[in-house]
C-alpha positions as CSV (number, residue, x, y, z in Angstrom):
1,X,-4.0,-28.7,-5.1
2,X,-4.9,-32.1,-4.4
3,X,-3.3,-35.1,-2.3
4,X,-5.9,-34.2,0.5
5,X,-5.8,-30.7,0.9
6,X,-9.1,-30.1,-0.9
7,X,-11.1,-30.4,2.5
8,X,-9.0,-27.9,4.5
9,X,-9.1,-25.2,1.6
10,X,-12.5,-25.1,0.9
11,X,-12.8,-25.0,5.1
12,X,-10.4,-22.1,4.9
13,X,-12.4,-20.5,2.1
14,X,-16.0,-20.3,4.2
15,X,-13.9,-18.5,6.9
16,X,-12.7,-16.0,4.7
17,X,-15.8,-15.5,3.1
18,X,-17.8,-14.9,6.4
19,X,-15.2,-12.6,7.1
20,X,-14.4,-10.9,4.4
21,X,-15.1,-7.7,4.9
22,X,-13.1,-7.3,8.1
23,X,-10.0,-9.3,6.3
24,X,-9.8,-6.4,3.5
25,X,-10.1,-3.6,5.8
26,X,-6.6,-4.8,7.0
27,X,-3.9,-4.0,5.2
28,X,-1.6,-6.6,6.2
29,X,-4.5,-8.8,5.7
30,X,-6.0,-8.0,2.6
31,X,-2.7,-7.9,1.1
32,X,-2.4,-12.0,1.9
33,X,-5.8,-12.4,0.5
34,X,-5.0,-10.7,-2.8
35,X,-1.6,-13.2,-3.0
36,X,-3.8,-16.3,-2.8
37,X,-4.1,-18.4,-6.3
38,X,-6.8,-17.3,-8.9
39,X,-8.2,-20.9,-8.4
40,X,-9.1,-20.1,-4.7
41,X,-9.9,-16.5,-4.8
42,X,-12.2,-16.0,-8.1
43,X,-14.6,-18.5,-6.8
44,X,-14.5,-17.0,-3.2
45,X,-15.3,-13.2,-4.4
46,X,-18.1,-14.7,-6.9
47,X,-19.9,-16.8,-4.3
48,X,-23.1,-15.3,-3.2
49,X,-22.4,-15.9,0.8
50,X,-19.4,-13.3,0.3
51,X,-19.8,-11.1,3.7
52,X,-19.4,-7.5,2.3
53,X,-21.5,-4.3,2.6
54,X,-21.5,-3.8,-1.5
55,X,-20.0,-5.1,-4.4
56,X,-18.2,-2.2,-4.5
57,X,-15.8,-3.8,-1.9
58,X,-15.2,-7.1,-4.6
59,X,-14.7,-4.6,-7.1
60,X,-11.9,-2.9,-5.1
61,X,-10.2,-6.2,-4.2
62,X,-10.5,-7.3,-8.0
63,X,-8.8,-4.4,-8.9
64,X,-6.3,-4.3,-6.4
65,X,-5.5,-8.6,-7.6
66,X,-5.0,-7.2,-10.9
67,X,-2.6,-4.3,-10.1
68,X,-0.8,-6.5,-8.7
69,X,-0.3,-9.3,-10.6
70,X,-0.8,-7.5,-14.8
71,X,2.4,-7.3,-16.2
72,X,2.4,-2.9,-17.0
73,X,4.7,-1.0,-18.5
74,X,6.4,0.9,-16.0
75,X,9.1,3.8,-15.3
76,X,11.7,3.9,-12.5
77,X,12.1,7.4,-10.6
78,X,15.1,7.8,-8.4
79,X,14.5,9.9,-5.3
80,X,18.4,11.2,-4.3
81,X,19.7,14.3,-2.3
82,X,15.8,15.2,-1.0
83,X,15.2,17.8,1.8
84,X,12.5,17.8,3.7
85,X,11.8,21.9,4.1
86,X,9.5,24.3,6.0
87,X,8.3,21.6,8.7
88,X,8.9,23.3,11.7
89,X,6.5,21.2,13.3
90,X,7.0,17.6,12.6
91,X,11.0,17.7,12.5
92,X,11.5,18.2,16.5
93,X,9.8,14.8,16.3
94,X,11.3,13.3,13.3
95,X,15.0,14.5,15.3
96,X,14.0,13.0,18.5
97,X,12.6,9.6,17.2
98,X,14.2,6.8,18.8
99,X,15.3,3.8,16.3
100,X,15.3,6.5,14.1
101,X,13.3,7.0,10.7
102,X,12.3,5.3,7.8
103,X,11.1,7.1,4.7
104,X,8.8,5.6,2.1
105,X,7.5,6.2,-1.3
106,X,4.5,4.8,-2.4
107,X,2.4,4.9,-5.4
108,X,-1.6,5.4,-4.8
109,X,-3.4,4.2,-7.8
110,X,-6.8,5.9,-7.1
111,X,-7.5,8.8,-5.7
112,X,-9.2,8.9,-2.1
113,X,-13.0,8.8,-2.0
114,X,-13.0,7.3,-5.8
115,X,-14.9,3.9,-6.3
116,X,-11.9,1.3,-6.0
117,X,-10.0,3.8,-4.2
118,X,-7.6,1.9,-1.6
119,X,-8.1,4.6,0.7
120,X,-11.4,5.2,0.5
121,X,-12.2,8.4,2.1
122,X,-9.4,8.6,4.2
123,X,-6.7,11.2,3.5
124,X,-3.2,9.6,1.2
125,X,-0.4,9.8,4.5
126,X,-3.1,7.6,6.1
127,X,-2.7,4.6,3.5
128,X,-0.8,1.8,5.4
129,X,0.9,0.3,2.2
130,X,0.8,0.8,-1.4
131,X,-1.7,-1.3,-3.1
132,X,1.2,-3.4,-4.8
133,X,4.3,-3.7,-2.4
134,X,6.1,-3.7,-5.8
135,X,5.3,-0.1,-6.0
136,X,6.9,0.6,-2.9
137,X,10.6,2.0,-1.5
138,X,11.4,2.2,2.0
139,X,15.2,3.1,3.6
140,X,16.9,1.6,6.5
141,X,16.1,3.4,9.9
142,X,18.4,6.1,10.5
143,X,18.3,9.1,12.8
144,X,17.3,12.3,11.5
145,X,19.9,15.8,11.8
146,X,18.3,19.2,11.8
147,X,20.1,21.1,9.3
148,X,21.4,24.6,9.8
149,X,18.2,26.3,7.4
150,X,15.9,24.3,9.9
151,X,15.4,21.3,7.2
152,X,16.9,17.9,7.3
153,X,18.1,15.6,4.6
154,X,16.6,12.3,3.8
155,X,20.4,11.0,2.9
156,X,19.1,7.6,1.4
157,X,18.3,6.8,-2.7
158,X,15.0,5.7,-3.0
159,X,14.6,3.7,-6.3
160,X,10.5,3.4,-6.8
161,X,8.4,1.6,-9.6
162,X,5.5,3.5,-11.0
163,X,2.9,2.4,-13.4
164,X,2.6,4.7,-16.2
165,X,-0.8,4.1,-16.8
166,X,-1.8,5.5,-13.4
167,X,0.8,7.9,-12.3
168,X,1.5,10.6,-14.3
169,X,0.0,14.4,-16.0
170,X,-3.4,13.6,-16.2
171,X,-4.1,10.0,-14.5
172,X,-5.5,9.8,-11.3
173,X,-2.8,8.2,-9.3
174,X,0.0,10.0,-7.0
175,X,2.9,9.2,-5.1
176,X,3.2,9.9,-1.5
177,X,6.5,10.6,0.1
178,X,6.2,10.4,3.8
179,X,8.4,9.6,7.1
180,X,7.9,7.0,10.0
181,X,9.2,6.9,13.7
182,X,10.6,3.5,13.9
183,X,9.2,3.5,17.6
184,X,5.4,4.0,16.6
């Protein structure tokens, strides 16, 4: 820092502090807030004017900072010729979607409804992002065809980073493969 900005972060810093809680229930939001520098943020989440309903909420933004930024030892798995099958109901809307679909695979460190959990007690397909976009895939929008058993094919590779300390037989963690309407 330094050569005058010290006034304006420290300015920015009170806001974000009496609005804390309503930044990290955002996802595009709290996802910004995890990327500031350690100098800025460690201070913010240890100050004891930090607007949040427990500690529990710092604990899950520490842990979400970390995730992101630890160097972990990781695998790659490659997601190529997948069908989505038996969904009668959502692929008349998947088929009609204008702009087309995007599919995305995302890791979920901690399960729903566990402390830290980035969904807290909301079901996985509602999570807006992963908690690290670098555990994230996503294709190019493309229509979706109704195959002849009643199943469509997702067509695109999806190439997706996993921690192995979270994913995996036994840990907590799980990925989620879902589909989104381009239009909404």
């Amino acid at each position: 820092r330094g050569g005058g900005l010290d006034g304006p972060v420290m300015k920015c810093s009170q806001v974000l502090r009496a609005h804390f809680d309503e930044v990290r229930q955002k996802p595009e939001e709290l996802e910004l807030l995890c990327k500031l520098p350690a100098e800025v943020l460690a201070p913010m989440l240890e100050a004891d004017d930090l607007e949040v309903p427990t500690e529990a909420a710092v604990l899950e933004v520490a842990r979400r900072v970390l995730r992101g930024r630890m160097e972990r030892e990781e695998v790659v798995l490659t997601i190529s010729g997948a069908k989505l099958c038996e969904a009668s109901e959502v692929l008349p809307s998947l088929v009609g979607a204008a702009g087309g679909v995007v599919w995305e695979a995302l890791v979920i460190e901690a399960p729903a409804g566990s402390p830290g959990g980035a969904l807290g007690t909301a079901p996985p397909w509602v999570a807006a992002r992963a908690e690290a976009s670098k555990y994230a895939a996503v294709t190019e929008a493309a229509p979706v065809q109704e195959g002849s058993a009643g199943d469509c094919e997702i067509g695109k590779e999806l190439k997706l980073r996993i921690p192995t300390g979270s994913v995996g037989g036994g840990k907590p963690g799980s990925v989620l493969f879902r589909a989104r309407s381009v239009s909404g």
